[in-house]
PDB file of N, CA, C and O in Angstrom:
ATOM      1  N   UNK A   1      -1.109   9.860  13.102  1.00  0.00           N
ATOM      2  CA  UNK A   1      -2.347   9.183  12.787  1.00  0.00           C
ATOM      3  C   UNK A   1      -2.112   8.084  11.745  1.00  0.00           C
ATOM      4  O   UNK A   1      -2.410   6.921  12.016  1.00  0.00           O
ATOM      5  N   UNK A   2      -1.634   8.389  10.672  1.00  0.00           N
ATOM      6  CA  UNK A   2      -1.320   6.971   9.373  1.00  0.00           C
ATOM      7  C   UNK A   2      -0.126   6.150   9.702  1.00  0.00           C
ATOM      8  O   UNK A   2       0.029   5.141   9.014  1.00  0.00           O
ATOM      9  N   UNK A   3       1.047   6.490  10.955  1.00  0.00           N
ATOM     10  CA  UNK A   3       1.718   5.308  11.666  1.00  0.00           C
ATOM     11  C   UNK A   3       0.672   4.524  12.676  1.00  0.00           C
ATOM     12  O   UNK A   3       0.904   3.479  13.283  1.00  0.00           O
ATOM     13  N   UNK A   4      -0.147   5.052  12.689  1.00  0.00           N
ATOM     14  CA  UNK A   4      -1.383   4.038  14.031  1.00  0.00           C
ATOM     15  C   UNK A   4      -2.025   3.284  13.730  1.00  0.00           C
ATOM     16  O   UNK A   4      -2.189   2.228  14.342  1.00  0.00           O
ATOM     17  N   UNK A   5      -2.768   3.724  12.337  1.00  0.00           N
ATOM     18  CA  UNK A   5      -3.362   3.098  11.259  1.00  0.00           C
ATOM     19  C   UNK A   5      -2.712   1.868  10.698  1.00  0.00           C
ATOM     20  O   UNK A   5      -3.223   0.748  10.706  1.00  0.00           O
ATOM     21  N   UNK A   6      -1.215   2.268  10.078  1.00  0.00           N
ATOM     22  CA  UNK A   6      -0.878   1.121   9.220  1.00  0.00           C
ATOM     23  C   UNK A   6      -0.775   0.087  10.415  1.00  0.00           C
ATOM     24  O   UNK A   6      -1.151  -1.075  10.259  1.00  0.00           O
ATOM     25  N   UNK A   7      -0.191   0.601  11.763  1.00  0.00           N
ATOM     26  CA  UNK A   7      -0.024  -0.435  12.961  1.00  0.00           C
ATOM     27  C   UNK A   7      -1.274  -1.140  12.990  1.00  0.00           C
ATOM     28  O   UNK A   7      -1.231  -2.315  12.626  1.00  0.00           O
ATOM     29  N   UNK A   8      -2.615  -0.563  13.423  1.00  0.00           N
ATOM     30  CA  UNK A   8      -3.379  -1.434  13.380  1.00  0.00           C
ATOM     31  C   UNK A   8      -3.493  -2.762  12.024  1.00  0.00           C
ATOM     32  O   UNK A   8      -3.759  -3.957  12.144  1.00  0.00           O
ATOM     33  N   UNK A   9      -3.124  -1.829  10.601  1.00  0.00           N
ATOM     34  CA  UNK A   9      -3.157  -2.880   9.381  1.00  0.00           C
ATOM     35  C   UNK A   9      -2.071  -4.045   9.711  1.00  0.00           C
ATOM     36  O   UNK A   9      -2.442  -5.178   9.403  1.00  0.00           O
ATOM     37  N   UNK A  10      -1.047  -3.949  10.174  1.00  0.00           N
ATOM     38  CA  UNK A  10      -0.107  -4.458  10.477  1.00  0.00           C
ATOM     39  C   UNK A  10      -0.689  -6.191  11.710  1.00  0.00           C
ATOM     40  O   UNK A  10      -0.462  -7.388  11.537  1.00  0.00           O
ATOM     41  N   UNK A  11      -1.317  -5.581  12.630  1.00  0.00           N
ATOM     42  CA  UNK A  11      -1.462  -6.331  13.481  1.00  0.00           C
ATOM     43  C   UNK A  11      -2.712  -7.006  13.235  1.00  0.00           C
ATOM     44  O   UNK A  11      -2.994  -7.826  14.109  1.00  0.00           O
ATOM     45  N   UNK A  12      -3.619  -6.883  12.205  1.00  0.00           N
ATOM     46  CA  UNK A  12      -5.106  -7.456  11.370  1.00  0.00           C
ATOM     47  C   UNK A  12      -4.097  -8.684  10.749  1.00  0.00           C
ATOM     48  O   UNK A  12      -4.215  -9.908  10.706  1.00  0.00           O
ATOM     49  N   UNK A  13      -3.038  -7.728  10.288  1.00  0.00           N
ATOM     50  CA  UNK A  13      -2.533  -9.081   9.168  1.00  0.00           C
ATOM     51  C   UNK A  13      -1.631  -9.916   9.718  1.00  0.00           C
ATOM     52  O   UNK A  13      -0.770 -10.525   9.082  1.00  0.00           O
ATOM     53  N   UNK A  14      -1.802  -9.963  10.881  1.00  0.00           N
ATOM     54  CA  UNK A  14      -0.524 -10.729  11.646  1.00  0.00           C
ATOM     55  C   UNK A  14      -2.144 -11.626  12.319  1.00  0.00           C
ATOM     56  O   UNK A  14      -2.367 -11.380  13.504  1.00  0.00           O
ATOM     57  N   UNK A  15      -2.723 -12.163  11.918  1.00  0.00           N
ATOM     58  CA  UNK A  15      -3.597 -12.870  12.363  1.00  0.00           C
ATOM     59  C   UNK A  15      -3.324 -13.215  13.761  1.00  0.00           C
ATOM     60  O   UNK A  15      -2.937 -14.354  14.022  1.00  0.00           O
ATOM     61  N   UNK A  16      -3.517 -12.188  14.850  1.00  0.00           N
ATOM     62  CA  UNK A  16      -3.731 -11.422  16.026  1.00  0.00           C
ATOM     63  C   UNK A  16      -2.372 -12.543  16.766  1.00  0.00           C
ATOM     64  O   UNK A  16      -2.606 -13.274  17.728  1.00  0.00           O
ATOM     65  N   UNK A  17      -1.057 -12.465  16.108  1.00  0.00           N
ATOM     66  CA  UNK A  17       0.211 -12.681  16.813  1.00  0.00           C
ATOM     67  C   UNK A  17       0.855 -11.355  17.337  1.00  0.00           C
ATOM     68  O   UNK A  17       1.869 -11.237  18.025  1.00  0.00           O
ATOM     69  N   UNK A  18      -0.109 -10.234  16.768  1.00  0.00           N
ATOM     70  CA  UNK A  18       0.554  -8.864  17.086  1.00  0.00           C
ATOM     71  C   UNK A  18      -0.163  -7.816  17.520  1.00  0.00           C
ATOM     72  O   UNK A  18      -1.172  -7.622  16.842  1.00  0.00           O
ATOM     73  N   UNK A  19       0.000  -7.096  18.383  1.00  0.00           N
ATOM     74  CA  UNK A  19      -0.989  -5.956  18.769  1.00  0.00           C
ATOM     75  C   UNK A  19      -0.550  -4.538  17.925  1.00  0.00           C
ATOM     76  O   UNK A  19       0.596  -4.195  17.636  1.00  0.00           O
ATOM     77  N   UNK A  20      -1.612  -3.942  17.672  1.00  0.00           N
ATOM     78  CA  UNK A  20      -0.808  -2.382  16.976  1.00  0.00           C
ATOM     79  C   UNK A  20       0.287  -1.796  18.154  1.00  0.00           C
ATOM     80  O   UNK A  20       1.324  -1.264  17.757  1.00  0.00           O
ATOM     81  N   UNK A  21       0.102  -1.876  19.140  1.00  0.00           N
ATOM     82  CA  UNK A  21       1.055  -1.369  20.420  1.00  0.00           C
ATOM     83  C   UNK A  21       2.314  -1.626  19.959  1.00  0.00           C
ATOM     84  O   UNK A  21       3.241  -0.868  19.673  1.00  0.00           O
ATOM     85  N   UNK A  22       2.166  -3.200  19.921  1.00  0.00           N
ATOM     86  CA  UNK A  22       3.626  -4.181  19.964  1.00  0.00           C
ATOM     87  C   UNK A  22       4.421  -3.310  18.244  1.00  0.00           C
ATOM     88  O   UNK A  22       5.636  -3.152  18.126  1.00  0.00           O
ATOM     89  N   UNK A  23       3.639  -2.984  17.404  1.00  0.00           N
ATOM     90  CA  UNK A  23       3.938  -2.858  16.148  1.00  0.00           C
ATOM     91  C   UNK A  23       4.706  -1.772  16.179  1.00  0.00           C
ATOM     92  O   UNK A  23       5.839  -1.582  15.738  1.00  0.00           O
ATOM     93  N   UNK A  24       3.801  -0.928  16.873  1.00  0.00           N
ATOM     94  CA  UNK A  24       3.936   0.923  17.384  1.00  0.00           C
ATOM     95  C   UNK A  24       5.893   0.688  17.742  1.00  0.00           C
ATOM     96  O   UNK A  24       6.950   1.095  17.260  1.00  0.00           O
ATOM     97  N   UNK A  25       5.452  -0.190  18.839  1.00  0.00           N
ATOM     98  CA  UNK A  25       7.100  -0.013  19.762  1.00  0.00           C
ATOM     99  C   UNK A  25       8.021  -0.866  19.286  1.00  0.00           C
ATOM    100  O   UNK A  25       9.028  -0.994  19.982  1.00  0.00           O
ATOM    101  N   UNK A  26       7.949  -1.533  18.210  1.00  0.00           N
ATOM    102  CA  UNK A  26       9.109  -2.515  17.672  1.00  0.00           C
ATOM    103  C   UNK A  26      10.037  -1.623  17.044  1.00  0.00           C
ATOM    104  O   UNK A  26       9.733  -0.459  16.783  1.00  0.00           O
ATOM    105  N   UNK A  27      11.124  -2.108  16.798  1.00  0.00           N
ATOM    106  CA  UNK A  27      12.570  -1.114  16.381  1.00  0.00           C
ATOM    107  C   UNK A  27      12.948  -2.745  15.593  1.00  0.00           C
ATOM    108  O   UNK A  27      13.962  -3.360  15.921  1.00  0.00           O
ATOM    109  N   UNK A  28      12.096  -3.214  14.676  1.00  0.00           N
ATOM    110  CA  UNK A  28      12.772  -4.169  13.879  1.00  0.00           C
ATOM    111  C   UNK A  28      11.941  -4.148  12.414  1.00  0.00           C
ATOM    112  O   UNK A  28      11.220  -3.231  12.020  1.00  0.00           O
ATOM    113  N   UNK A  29      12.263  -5.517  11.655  1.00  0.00           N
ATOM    114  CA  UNK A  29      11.364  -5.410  10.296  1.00  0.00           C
ATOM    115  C   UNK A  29      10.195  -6.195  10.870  1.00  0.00           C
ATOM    116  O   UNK A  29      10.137  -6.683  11.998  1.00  0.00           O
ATOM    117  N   UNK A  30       9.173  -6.242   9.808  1.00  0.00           N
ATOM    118  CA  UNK A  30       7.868  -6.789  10.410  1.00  0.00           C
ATOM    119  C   UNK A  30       8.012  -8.498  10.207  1.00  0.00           C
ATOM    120  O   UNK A  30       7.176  -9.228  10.740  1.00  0.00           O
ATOM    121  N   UNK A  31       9.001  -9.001   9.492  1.00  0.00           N
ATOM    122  CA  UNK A  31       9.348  -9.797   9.864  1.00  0.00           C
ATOM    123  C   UNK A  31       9.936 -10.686  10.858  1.00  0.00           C
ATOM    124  O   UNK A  31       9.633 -11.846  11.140  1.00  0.00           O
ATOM    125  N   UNK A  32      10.881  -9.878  11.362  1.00  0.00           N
ATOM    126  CA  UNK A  32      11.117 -10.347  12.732  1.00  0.00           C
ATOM    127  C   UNK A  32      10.405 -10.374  13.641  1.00  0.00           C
ATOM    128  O   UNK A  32      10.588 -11.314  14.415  1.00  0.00           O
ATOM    129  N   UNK A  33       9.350  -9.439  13.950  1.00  0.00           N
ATOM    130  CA  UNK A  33       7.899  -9.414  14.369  1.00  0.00           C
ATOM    131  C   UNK A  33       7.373 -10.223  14.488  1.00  0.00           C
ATOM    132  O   UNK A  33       6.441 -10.310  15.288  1.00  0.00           O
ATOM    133  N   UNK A  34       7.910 -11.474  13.456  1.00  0.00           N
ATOM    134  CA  UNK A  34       6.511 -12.544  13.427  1.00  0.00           C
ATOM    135  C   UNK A  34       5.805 -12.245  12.697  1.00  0.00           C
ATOM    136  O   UNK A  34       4.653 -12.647  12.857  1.00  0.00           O
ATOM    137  N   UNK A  35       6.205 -11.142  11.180  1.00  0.00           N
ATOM    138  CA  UNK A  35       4.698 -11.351  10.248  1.00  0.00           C
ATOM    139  C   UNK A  35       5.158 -12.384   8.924  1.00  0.00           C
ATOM    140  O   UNK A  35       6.216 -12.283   8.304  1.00  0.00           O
ATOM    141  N   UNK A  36       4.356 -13.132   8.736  1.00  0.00           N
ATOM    142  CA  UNK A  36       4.859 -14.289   7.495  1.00  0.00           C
ATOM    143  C   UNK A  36       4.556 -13.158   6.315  1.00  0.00           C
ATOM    144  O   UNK A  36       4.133 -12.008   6.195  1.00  0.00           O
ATOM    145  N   UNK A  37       5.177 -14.524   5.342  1.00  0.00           N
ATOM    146  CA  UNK A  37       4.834 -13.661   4.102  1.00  0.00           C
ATOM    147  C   UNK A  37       3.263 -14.241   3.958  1.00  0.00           C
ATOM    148  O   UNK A  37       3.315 -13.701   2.852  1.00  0.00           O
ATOM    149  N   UNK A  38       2.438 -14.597   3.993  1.00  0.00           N
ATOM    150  CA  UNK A  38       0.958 -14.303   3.938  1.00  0.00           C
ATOM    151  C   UNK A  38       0.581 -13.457   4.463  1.00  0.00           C
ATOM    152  O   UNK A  38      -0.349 -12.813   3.977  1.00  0.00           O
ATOM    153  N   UNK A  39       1.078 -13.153   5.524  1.00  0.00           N
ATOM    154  CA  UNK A  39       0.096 -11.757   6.778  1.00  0.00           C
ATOM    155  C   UNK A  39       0.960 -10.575   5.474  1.00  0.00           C
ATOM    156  O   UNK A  39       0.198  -9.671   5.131  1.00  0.00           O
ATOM    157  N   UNK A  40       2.160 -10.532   4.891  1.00  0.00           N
ATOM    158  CA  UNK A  40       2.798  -9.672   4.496  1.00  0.00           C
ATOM    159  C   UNK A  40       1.789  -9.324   2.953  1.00  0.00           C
ATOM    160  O   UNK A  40       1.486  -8.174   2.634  1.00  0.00           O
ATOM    161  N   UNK A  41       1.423 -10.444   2.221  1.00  0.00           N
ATOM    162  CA  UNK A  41       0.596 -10.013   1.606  1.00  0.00           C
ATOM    163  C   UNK A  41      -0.608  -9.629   1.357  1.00  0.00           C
ATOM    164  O   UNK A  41      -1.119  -9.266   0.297  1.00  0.00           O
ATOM    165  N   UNK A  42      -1.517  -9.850   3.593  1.00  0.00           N
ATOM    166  CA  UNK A  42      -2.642  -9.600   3.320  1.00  0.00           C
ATOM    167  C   UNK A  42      -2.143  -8.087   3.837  1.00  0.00           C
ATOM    168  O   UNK A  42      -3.060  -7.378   3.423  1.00  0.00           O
ATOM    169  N   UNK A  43      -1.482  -7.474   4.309  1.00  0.00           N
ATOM    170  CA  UNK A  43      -0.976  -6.323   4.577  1.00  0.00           C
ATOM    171  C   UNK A  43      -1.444  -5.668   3.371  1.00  0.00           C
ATOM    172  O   UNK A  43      -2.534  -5.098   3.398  1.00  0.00           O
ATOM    173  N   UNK A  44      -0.625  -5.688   2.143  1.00  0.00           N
ATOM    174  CA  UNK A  44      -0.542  -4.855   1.517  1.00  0.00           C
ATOM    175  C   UNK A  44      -2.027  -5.044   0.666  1.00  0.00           C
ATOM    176  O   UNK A  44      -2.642  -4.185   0.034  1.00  0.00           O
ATOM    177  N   UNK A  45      -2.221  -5.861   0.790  1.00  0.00           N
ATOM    178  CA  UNK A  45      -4.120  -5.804   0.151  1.00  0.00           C
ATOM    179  C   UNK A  45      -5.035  -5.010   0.746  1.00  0.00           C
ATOM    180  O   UNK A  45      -6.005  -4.537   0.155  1.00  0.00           O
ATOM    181  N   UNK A  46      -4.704  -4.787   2.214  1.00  0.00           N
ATOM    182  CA  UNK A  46      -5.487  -4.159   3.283  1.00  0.00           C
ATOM    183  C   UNK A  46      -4.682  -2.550   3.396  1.00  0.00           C
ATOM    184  O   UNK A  46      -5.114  -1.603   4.054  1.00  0.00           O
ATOM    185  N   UNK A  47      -3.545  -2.561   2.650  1.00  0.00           N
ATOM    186  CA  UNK A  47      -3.564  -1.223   2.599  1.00  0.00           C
ATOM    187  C   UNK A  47      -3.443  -0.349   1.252  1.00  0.00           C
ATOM    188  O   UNK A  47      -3.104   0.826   1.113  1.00  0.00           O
ATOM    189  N   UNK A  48      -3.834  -1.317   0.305  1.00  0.00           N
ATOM    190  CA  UNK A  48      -4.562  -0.809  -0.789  1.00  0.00           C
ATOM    191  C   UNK A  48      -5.590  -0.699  -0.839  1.00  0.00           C
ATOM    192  O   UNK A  48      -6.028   0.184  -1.576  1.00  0.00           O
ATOM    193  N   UNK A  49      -6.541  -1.564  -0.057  1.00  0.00           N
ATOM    194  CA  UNK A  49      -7.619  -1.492  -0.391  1.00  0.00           C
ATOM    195  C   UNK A  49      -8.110   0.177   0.911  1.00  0.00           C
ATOM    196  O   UNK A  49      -8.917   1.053   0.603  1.00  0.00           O
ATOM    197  N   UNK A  50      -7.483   0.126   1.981  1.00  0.00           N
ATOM    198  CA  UNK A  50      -7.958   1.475   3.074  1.00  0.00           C
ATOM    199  C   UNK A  50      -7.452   2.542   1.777  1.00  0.00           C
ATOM    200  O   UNK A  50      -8.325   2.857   0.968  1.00  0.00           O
ATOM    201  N   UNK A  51      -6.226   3.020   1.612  1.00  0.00           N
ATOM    202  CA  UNK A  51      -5.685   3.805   1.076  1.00  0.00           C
ATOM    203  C   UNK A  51      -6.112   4.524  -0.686  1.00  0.00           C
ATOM    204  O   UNK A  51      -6.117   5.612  -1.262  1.00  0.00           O
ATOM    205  N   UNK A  52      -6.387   3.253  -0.924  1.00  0.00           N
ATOM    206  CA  UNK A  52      -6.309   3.404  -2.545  1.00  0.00           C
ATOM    207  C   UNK A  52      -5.400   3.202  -3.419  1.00  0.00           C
ATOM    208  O   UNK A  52      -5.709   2.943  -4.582  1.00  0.00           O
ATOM    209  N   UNK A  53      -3.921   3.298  -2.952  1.00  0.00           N
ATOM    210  CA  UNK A  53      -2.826   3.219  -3.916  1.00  0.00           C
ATOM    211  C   UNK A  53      -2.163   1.573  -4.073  1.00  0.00           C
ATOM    212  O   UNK A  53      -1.993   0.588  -3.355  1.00  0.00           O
ATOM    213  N   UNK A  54      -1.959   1.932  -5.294  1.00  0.00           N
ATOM    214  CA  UNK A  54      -1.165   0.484  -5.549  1.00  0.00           C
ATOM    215  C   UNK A  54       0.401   0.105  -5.035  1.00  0.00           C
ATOM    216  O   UNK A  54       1.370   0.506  -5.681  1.00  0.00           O
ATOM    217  N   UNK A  55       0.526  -0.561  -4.030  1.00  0.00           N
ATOM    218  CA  UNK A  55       1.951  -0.755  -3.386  1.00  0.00           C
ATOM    219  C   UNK A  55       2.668  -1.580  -4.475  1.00  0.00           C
ATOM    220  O   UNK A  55       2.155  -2.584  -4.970  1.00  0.00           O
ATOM    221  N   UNK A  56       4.148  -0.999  -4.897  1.00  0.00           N
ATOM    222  CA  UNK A  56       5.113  -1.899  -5.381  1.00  0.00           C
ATOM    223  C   UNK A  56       6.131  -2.163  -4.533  1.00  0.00           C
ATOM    224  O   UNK A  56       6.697  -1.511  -3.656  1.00  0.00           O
ATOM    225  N   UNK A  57       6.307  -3.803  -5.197  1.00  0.00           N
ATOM    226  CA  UNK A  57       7.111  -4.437  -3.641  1.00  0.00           C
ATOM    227  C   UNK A  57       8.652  -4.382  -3.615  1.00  0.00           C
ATOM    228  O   UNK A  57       9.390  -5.359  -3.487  1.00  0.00           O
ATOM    229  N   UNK A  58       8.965  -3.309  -3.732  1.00  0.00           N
ATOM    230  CA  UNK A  58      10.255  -2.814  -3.591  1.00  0.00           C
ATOM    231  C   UNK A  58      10.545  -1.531  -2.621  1.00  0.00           C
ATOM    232  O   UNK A  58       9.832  -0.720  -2.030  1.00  0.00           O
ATOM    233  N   UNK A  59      11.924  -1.750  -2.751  1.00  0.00           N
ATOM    234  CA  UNK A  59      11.741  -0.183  -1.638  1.00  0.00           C
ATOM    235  C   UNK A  59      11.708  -0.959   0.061  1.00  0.00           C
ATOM    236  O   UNK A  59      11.726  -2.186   0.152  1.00  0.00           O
ATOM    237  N   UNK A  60      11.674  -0.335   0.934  1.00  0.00           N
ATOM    238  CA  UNK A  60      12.041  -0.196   2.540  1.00  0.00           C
ATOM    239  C   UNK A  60      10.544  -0.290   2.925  1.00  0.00           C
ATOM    240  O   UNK A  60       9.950   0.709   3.332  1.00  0.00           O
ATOM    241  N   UNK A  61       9.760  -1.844   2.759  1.00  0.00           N
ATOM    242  CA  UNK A  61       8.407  -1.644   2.808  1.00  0.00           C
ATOM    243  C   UNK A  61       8.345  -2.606   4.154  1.00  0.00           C
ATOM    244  O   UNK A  61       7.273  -2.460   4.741  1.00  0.00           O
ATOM    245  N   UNK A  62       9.176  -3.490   4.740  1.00  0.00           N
ATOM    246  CA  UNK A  62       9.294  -4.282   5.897  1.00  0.00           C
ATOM    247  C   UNK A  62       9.762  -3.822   7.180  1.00  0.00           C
ATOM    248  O   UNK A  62      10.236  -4.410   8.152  1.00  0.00           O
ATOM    249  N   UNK A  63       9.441  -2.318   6.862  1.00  0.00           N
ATOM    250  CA  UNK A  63       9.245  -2.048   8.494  1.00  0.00           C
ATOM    251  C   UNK A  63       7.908  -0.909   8.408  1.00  0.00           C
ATOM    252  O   UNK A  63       7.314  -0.554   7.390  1.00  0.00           O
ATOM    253  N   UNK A  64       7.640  -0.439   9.966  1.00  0.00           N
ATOM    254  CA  UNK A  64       6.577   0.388   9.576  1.00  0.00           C
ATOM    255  C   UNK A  64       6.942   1.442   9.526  1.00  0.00           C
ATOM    256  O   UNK A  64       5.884   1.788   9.000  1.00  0.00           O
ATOM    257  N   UNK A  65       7.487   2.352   9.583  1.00  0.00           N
ATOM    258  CA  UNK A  65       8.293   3.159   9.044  1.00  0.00           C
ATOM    259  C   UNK A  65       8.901   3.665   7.644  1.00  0.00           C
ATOM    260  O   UNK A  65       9.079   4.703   7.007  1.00  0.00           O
ATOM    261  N   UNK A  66       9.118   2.201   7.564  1.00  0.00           N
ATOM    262  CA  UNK A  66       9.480   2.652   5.772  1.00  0.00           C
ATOM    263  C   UNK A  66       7.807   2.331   4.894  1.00  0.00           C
ATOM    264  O   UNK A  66       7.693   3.107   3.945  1.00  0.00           O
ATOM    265  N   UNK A  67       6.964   1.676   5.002  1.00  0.00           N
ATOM    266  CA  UNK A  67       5.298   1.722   4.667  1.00  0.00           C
ATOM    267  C   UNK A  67       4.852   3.024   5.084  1.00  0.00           C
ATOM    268  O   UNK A  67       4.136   3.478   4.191  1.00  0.00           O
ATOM    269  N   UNK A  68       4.971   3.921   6.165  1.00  0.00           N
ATOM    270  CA  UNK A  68       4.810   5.109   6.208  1.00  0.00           C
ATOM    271  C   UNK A  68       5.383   5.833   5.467  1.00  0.00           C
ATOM    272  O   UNK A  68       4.674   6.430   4.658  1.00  0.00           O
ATOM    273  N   UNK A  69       6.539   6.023   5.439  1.00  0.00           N
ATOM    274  CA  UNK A  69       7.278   6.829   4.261  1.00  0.00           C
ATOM    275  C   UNK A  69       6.814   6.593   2.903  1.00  0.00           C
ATOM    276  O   UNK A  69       6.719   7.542   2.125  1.00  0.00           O
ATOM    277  N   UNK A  70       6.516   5.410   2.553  1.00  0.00           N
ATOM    278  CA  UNK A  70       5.760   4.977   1.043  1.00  0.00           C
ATOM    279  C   UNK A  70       5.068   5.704   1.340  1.00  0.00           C
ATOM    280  O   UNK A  70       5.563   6.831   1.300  1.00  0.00           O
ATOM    281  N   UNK A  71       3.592   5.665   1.806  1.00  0.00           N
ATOM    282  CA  UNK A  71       2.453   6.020   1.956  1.00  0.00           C
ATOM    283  C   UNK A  71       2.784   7.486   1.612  1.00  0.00           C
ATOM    284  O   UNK A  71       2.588   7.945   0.486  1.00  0.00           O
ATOM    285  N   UNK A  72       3.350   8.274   2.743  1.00  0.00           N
ATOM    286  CA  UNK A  72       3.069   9.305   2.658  1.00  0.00           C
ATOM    287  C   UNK A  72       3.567  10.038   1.211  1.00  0.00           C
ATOM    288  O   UNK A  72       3.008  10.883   0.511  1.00  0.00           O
ATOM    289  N   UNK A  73       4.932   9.301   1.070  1.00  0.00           N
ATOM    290  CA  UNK A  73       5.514  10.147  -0.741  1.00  0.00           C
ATOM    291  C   UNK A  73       4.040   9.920  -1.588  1.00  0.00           C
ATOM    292  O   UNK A  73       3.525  10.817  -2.254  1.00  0.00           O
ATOM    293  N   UNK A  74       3.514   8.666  -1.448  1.00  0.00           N
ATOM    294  CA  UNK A  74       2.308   8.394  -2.670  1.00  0.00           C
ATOM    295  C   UNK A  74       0.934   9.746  -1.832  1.00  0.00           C
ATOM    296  O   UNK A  74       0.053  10.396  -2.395  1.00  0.00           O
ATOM    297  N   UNK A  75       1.170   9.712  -0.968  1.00  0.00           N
ATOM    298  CA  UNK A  75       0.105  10.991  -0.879  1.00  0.00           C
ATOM    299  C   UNK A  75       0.682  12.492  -0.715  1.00  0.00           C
ATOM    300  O   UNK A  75       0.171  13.482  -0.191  1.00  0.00           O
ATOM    301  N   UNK A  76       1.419  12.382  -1.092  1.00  0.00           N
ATOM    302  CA  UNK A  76       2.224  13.928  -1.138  1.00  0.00           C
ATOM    303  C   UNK A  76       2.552  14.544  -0.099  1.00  0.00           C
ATOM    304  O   UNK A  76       2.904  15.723  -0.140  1.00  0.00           O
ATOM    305  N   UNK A  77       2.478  13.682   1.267  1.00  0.00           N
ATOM    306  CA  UNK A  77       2.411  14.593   2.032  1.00  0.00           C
ATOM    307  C   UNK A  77       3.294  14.528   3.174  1.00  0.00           C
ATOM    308  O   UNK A  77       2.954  13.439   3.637  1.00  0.00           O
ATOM    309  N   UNK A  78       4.303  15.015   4.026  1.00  0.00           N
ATOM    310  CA  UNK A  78       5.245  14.246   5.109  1.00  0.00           C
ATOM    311  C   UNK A  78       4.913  13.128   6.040  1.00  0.00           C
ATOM    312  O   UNK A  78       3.758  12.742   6.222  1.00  0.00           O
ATOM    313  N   UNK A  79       5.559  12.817   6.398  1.00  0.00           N
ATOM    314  CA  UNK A  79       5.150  11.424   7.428  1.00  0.00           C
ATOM    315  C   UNK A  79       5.650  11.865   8.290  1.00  0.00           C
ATOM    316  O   UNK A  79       5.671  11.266   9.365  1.00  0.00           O
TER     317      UNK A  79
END
């Protein structure tokens, strides 16, 4: 459920160059994807602001996978 989610956040902030699908099934960074660094920073605004937590921009945060893994350590809970 919170890899589907951030996909959808993912593909909001890719100002619709990306579908959550396409996000779902990529095996790359979200950069290569096609997300700029603007979509990259409305990303993380949009998933502070769903979530609540404050993202620091370090760490394995350019794929969705590693934003899941954030997420979930900041909510205690497995991914």
């Amino acid at each position: 459920m919170l890899r589907q989610r951030v996909a959808a956040l993912v593909a909001e902030a890719s100002d619709g160059r990306l579908t959550p699908e396409e996000v779902l099934a990529a095996d790359c960074s979200l950069t290569a994807l096609g997300l700029t660094s603007l979509g990259y920073i409305r990303l993380i605004d949009a998933i502070e602001g769903t979530f609540g937590f404050d993202i620091e921009l370090d760490g394995n945060l350019d794929t969705l996978d590693g934003l899941v893994e954030h997420l979930s350590r900041l909510a205690g809970r497995p991914s």
